[in-house]
N, C-alpha and C positions, 0 to 999 in steps of 0.2 A: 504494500500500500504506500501512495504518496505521503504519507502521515503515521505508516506504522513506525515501532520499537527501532530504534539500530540496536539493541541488545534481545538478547534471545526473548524476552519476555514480552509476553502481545501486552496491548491494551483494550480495557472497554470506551465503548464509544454508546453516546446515550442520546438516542437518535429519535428525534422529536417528528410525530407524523399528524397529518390532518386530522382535525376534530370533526370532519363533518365535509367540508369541501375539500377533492382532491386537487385543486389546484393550489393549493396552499404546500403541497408538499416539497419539503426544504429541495434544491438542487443537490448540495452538500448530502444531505443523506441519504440521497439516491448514491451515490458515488461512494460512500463510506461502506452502505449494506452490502451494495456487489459487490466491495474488495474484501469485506470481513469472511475470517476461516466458517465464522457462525452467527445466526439470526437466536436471540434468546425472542420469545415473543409472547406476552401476557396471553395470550389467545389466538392457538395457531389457524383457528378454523374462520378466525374473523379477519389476520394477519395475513391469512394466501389471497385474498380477494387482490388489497394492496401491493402484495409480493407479486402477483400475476401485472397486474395492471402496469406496473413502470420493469419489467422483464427483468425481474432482477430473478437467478436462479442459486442463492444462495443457500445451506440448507436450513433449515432452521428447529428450534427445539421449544418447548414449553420450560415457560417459568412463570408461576405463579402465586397468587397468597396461599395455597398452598402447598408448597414444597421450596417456596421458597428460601428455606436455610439451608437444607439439605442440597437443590440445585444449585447455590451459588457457588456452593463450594466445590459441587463439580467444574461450574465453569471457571471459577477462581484458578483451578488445577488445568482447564486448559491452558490458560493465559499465562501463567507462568511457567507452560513448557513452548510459548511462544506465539499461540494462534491469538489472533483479536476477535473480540465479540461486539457486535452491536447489539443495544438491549432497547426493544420497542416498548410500548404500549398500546391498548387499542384505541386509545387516542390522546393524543396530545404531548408532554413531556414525559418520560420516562421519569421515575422518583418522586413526582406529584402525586399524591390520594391515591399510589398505588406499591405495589411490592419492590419496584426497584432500588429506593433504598437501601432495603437490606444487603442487595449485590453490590450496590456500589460501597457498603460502609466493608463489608469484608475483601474488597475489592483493592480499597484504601490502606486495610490493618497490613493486605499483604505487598502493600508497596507497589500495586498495580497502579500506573496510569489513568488519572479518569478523564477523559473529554467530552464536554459537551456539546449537541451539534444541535445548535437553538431551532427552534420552530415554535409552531403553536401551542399557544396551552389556556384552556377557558378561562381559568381562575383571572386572569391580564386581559383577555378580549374584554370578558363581562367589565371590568372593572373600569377601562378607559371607554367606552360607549355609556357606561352610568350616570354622568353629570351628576356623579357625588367628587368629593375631594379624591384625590390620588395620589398627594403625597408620602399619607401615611396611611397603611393598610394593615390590616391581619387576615390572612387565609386556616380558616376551621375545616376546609375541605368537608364532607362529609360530619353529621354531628354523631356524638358516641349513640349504640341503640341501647346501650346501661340502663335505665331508668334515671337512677344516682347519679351517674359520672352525666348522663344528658345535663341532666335538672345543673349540677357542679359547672359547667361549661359555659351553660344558660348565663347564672346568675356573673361568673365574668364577663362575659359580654356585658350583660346591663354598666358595668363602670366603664368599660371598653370607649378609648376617644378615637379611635382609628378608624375607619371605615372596615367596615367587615364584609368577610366573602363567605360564602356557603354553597355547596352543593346540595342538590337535592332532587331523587327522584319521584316521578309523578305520583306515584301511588304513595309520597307520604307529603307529597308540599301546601297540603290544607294544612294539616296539624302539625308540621310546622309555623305556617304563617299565623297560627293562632300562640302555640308558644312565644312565638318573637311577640305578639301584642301584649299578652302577657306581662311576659318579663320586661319589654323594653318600651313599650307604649305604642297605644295605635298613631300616635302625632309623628312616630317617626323616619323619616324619609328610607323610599327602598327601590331599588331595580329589578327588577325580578325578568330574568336575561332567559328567553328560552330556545333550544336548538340553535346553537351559534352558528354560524356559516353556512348553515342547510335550508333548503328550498324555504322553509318558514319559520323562519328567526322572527325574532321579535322580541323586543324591551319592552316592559308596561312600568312607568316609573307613577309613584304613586306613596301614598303613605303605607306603613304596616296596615293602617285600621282598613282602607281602601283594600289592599290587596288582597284581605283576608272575605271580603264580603264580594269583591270581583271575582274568585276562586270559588266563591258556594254557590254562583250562577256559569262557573266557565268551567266544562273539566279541563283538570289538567292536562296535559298532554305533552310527552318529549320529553329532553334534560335539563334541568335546571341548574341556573346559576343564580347565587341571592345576591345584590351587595346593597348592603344600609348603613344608612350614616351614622359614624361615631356619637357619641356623648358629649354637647358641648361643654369647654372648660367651663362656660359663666356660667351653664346651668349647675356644672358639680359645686361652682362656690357658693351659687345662691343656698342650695339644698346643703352645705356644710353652715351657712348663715341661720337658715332658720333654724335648726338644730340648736347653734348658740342659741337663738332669742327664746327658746323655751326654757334654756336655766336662769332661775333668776338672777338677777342684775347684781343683787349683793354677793353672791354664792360664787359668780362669774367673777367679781373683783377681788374674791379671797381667794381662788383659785391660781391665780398671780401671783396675791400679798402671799399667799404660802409658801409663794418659792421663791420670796425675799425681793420681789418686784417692790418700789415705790409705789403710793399710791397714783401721781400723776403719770407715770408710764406704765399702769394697771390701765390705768382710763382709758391711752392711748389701744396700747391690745385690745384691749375689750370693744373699745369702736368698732378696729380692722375686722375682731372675727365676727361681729352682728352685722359687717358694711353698714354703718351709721356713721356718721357725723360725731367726731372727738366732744365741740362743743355740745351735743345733746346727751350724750352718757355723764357729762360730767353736769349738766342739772338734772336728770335725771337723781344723782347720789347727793346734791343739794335738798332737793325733793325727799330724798328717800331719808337727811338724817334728819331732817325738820319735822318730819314726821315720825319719827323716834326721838 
């Protein structure tokens, strides 16, 4: 290969293919999979359609979520008797929401090569067509089906300031989108991204509460991609503000003096954390010694 090992030991190569439309598929990994000794492929029976299609006659093997510990270390053991492997998925990047991973993290321990041969991957389409922020993001990929660790994941997100991503397929994206109102509120902005790049894609951008009531008149239908907007900062300080303003005003200012604060830089704090006005906390404790 133009990009193989000059030392006996092959590399993996992690080769990113169409989510949905085959013209999206990388040039580069058309050219990587011919030359590779071997095809790893999450799904050999949905993988020969696109093996067939761009004539690549490479051979290829199953790897999966499961077996995949046991087979990486098979192919680990080709690789470092020299052959390269390219490792698919049935769609998108390989090591996203799915087993590769594991291949490449033993892949890594054994001082193999990892390269990656970018292409598509939803998690990024859905996210830059959402007209949410894209700065800061967090991908949940799939949510846990635990009951527990769901509900545990949930209640992160609700602090969550980043724009969040989620997969989700059709037979469960009602009761998710009631979860998310739930936990996160139906005010809160969401994309709901379905079948990207295929004959009928479509974003429906809208609130969680909207989504959830436009989903019990629409079946679902296809794959889903979620993305909702983060938690704003001024919303977490208000909701840290009111908190203050339910302890009392004296109790708030001994809370300070107990930790050797003065009383006039007691007053100050105590403002910040209720967001008031310095001068009104301090008649406020005018007010409150006059009355004692």
């Amino acid at each position: 290969m133009s990009e193989s090992n000059t030392k006996n030991t092959g590399k993996l190569y992690l080769c990113a293919t169409p989510i949905g439309n085959l013209e999206d598929m990388p040039v580069r990994a058309i050219r990587v999979m011919k030359e590779a000794d071997v095809i790893a492929a999450e799904d050999t029976r949905n993988s020969i359609k696109l093996i067939n299609h761009f004539e690549i006659d490479t051979p290829m093997t199953s790897y999966h979520e499961y077996n995949k510990v046991d087979k990486a270390a098979v192919l680990v053991d080709k690789m470092l008797s020299g052959q390269n492997v390219a490792l698919i998925t049935d769609a998108g990047t390989p090591g996203i929401s799915d087993p590769g991973e594991e291949l490449v993290r033993q892949a890594a321990e054994a001082g193999i090569e990892v390269i990656s041969v970018p292409g598509p991957a939803a998690c990024i389409s859905a996210l830059v067509i959402s007209g949410l922020p894209t700065r800061r993001f967090v991908f949940e990929a799939f949510l846990p089906a635990d009951k527990k660790e769901r509900g545990a994941v949930m209640d992160e997100l609700c602090r969550e300031t980043r724009t969040i991503i989620i997969y989700e397929a059709p037979h469960r994206l009602r009761k998710t989108l009631c979860e998310l109102q739930e936990k996160l509120g139906a005010a809160r902005k969401i994309a709901v991204c379905r079948e990207l790049t295929k004959k009928y894609e479509n974003v429906y951008r809208a609130t969680i509460g909207d989504a959830v009531e436009y989903y019990r008149e629409n079946e679902p239908r296809g794959e889903y991609v979620l993305v909702i907007e983060g938690l704003h900062r001024a919303d977490i300080i208000r909701e840290k503000q009111m908190e203050w303003r339910e302890m009392p005003l004296e109790d708030h200012l001994k809370y300070y003096e107990a930790k050797g604060v003065e009383r006039r830089e007691a007053i100050r704090l105590v403002a910040k954390d209720r967001g008031l006005p310095k001068r009104e906390i301090y008649n406020m404790t005018l007010n409150f010694n006059k009355q004692n």
